[in-house]
C-alpha positions in Angstrom: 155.7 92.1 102.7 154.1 92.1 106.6 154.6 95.9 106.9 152.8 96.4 103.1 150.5 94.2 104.4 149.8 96.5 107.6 150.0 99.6 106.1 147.3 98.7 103.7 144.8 97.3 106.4 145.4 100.6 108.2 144.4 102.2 104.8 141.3 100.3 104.6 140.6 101.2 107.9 141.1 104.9 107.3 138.7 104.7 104.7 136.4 102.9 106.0 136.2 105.1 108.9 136.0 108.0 107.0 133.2 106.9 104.4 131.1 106.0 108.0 131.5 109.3 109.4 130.4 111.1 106.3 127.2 109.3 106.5 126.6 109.6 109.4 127.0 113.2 109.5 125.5 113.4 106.2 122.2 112.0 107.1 122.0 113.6 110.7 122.1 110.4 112.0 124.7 111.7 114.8 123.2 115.4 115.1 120.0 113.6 116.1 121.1 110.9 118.3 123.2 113.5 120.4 119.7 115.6 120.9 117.8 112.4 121.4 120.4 111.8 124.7 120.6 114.7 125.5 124.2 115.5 124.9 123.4 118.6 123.0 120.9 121.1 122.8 118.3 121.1 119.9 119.0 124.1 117.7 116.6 127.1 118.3 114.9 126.8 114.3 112.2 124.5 112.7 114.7 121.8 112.6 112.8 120.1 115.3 109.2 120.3 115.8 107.5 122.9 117.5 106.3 120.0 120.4 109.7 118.5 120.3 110.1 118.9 124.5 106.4 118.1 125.2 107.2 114.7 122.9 109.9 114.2 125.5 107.8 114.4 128.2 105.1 111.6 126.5 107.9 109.3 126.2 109.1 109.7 129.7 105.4 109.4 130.7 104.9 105.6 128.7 109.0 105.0 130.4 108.0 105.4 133.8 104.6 103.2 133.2 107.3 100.3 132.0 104.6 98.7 129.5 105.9 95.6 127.2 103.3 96.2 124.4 102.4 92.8 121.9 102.0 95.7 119.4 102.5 98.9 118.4 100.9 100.9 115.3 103.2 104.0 114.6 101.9 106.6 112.3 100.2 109.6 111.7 96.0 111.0 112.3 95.0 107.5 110.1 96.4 105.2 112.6 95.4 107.6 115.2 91.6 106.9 114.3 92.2 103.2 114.8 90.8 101.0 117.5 92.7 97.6 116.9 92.1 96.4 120.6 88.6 95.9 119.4 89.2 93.8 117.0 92.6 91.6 118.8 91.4 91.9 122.7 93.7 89.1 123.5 96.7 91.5 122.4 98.6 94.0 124.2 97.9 96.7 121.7 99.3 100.6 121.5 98.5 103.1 119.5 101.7 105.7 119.0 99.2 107.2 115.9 99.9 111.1 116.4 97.5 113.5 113.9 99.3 115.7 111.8 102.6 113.7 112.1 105.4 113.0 109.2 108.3 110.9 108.3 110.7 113.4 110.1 108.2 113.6 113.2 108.2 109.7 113.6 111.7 110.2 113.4 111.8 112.4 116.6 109.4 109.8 118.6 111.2 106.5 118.1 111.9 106.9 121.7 108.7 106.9 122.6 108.0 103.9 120.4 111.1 102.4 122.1 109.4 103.1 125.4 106.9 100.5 125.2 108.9 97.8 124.1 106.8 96.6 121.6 107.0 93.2 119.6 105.9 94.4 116.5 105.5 97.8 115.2 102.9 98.2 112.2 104.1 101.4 110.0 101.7 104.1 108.8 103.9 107.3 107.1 104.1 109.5 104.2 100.4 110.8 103.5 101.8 114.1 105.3 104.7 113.7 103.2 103.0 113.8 100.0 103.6 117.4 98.6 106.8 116.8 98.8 109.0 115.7 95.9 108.9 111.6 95.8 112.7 110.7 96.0 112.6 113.7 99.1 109.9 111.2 100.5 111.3 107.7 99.9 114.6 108.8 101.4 113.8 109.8 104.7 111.5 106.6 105.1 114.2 105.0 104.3 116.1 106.8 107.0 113.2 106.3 109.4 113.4 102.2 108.9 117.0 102.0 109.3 116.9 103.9 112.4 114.1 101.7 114.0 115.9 98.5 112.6 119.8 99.7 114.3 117.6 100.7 117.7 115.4 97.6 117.8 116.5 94.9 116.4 114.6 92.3 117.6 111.0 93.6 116.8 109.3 93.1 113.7 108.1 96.0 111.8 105.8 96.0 108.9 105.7 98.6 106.4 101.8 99.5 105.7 101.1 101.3 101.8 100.0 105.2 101.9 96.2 104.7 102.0 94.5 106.5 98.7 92.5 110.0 99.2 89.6 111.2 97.3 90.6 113.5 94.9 87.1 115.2 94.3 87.1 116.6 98.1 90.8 117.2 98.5 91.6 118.3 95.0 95.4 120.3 96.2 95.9 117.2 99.0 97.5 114.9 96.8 97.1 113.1 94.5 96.6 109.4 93.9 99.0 108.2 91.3 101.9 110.0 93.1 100.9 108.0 96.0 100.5 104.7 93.9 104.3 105.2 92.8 105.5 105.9 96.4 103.8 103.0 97.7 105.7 101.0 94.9 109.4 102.6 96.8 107.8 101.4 100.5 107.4 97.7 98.9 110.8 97.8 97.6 112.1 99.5 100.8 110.2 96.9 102.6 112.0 93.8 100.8 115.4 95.7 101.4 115.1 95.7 105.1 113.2 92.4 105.5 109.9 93.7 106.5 106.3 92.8 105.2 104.4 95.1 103.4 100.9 95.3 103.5 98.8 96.6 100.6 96.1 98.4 102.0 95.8 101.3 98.8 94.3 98.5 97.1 92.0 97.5 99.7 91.0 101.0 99.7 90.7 102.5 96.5 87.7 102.1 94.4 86.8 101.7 90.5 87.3 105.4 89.9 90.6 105.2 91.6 89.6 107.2 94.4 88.8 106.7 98.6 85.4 106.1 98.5 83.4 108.6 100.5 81.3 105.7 101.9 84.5 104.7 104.1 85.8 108.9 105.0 84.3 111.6 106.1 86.8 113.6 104.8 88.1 112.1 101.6 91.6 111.2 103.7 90.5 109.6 107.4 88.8 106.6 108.1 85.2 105.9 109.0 85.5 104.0 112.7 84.0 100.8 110.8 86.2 101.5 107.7 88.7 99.9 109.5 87.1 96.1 109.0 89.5 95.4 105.9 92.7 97.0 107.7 92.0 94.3 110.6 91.1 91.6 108.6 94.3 91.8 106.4 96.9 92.2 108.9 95.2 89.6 111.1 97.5 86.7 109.9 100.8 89.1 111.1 98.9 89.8 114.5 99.0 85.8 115.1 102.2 84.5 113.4 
């Protein structure tokens, strides 16, 4: 009975091994980790970004200035144009927002992001994203949130909705009701991982279902003062 007993924990074992290592190799989760460390060599392709080495050198940069930031907002040219100090002075604030960015690119800087030791981490992703097939989308955010949740445990990240464009100046950007349905995923991923989502589509978005051009100049970026609304409804996560 005590060696059946044995040999079928050393089964479950086996298997449980196994069915780990096929994720992790199945989601790169290893394959990028060993880059990130520097244990292997990034392959020579558009598998990384074209910037990936001068990425490096930003995060060795904000290492070496050994900052313990309040907060962080991590996203793309949106979160870029922010200027939250302005409206929270009494917070240590960063801004990691990096124009042009996607999912996968946030993936490559979470050493950067871990670099400043942040507190709380507000998440802008996936307007960048947005030509791509949805599920293609929602499962590399996914990816993106598990990584930052098994490398930082202790900080609290919000997951912040895909802001609506205007589809009268940027007819072939996207489109709105494709990002309505993959801001419907991020809520869901955000109850899965125990983070708060923040609806700012709807703050956004207008009778006609558009970004007003009142609050872009673009149809996609942000006005500075369009960001009034953004402030004023994460205000109550700045201070809990």
């Amino acid at each position: 009975m005590k060696n059946k007993v044995i040999f079928l924990l050393v089964i479950l074992n086996v298997l449980l091994f196994a069915t780990v290592t096929y994720l992790a190799i199945h989601t790169g989760y290893i394959k990028r980790n060993f880059i990130r460390l520097g244990i292997i060599s990034p392959p020579q392709d558009s598998v990384l970004p074209m910037d990936y080495w001068c990425i490096q050198g930003w995060t060795n940069t904000l290492e070496k200035l050994n900052i313990q930031a309040d907060i962080v907002f991590f996203g793309n040219s949106i979160t870029c144009g922010s200027s939250f100090h302005d409206y929270f002075p009494d917070k240590k604030i960063i801004n990691l927002g990096y124009p042009g960015d996607n999912i996968k690119g946030m993936l490559y800087r979470i050493d950067m992001l871990k670099a400043v030791k942040p507190h709380k981490c507000f998440i802008m992703a996936g307007i960048n994203d947005s030509w791509r097939p949805k599920e293609e989308i929602i499962t590399q955010y996914r990816d993106l949130i598990i990584q930052l949740k098994y490398e930082m445990p202790k900080v609290q990240f919000y997951i912040e909705s895909i802001l609506p464009v205007n589809s009268c100046r940027f007819e072939n950007y996207c489109n709105n009701t494709k990002i309505a349905e993959i801001n419907i995923e991020l809520a869901r991923i955000a109850t899965e991982f125990d983070c708060p989502y923040i609806d700012l589509y709807t703050l956004y978005i207008d009778e006609f279902s558009e970004l007003p051009m009142s609050l872009s100049p673009d149809g996609v970026h942000l006005f500075h003062d369009s960001y009034d609304r953004w402030a004023d409804i994460i205000r109550p996560y700045i201070y809990q």
